[in-house]
C-alpha positions as CSV (number, residue, x, y, z in Angstrom):
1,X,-34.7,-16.5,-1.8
2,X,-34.7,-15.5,-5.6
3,X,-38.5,-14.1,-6.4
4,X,-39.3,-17.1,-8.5
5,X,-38.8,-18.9,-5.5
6,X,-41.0,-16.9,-3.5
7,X,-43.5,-17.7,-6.2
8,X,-43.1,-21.7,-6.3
9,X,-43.1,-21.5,-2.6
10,X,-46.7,-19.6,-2.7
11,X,-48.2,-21.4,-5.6
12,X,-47.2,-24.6,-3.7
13,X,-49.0,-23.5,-0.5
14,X,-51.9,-22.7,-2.7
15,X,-52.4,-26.1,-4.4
16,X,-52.1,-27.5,-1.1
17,X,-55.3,-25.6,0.1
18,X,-57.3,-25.8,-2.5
19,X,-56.6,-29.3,-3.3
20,X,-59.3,-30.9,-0.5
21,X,-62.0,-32.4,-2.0
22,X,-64.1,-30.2,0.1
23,X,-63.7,-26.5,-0.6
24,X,-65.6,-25.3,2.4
25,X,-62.4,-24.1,4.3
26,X,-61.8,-21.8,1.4
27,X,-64.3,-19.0,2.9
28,X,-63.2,-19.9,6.3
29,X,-61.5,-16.8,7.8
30,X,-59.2,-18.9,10.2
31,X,-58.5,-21.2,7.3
32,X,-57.5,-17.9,5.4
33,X,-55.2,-16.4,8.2
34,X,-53.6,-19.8,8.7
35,X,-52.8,-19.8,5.2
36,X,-51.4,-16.2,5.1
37,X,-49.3,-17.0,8.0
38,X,-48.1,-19.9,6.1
39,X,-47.3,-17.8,3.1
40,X,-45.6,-15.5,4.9
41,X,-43.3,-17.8,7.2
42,X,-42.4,-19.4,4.1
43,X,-41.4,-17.1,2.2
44,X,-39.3,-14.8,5.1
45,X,-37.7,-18.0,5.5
46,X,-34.0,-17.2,5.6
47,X,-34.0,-13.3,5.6
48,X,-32.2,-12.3,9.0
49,X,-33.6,-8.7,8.7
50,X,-36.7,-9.6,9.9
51,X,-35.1,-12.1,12.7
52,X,-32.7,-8.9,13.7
53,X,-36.0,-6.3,15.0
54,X,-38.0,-9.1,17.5
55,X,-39.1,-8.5,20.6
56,X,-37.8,-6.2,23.0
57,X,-35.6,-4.5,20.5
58,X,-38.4,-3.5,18.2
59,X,-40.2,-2.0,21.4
60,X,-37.0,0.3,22.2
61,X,-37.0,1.4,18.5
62,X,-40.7,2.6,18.1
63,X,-40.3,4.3,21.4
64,X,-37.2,5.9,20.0
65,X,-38.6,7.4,17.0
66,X,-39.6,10.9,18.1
67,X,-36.2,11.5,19.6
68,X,-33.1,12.0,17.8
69,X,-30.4,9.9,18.7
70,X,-27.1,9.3,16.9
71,X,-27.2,6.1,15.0
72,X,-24.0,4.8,16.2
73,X,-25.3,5.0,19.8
74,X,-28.8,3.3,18.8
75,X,-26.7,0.8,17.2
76,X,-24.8,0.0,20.7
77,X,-27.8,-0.2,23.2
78,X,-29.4,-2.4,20.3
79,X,-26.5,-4.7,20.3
80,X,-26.5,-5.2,23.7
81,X,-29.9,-6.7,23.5
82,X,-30.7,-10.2,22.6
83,X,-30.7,-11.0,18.9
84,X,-27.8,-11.4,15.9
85,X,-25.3,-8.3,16.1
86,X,-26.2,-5.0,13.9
87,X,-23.9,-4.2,12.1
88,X,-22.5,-0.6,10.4
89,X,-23.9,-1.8,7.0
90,X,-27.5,-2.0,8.4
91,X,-28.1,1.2,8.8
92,X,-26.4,2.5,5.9
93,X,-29.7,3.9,3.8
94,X,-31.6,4.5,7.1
């Protein structure tokens, strides 16, 4: 998603908030998270990175960060793990 998409696709959850006739749920702070949620979902929409580090293998990596452990090996154990394949390119600049 190009970044003026991003930006339709916030401006668009925006007008939909705001656009009640009452504006009471504006200072609402569950009204607020829901929104940010919103704005958020819609905008990670699409972008597998994020999808690629849930659950169980984002547990094994935070565990994993006072050790050293070569990145090819980390790579395997995390493959093995449910979730969409890492792959070389991935950890390139890590």
């Amino acid at each position: 998603m190009t970044e003026d998409e991003r930006i339709w696709e916030v401006k668009q959850l925006l007008f939909d908030f705001v656009k009640s006739p009452s504006l009471r749920h504006i200072r609402d702070p569950l009204s607020l998270h829901k929104l940010a949620q919103d704005i958020v979902k819609r905008i990670d929409r699409g972008n597998s990175i994020w999808r690629k580090w849930d659950g169980p293998r984002e547990v094994l990596l935070k565990s994993a960060l006072g050790c050293w452990i070569p990145i090819a090996d980390l790579r395997d154990v995390l493959n093995r793990m449910p979730g969409p394949p890492l792959l070389a390119r991935t950890w390139h600049n890590a």
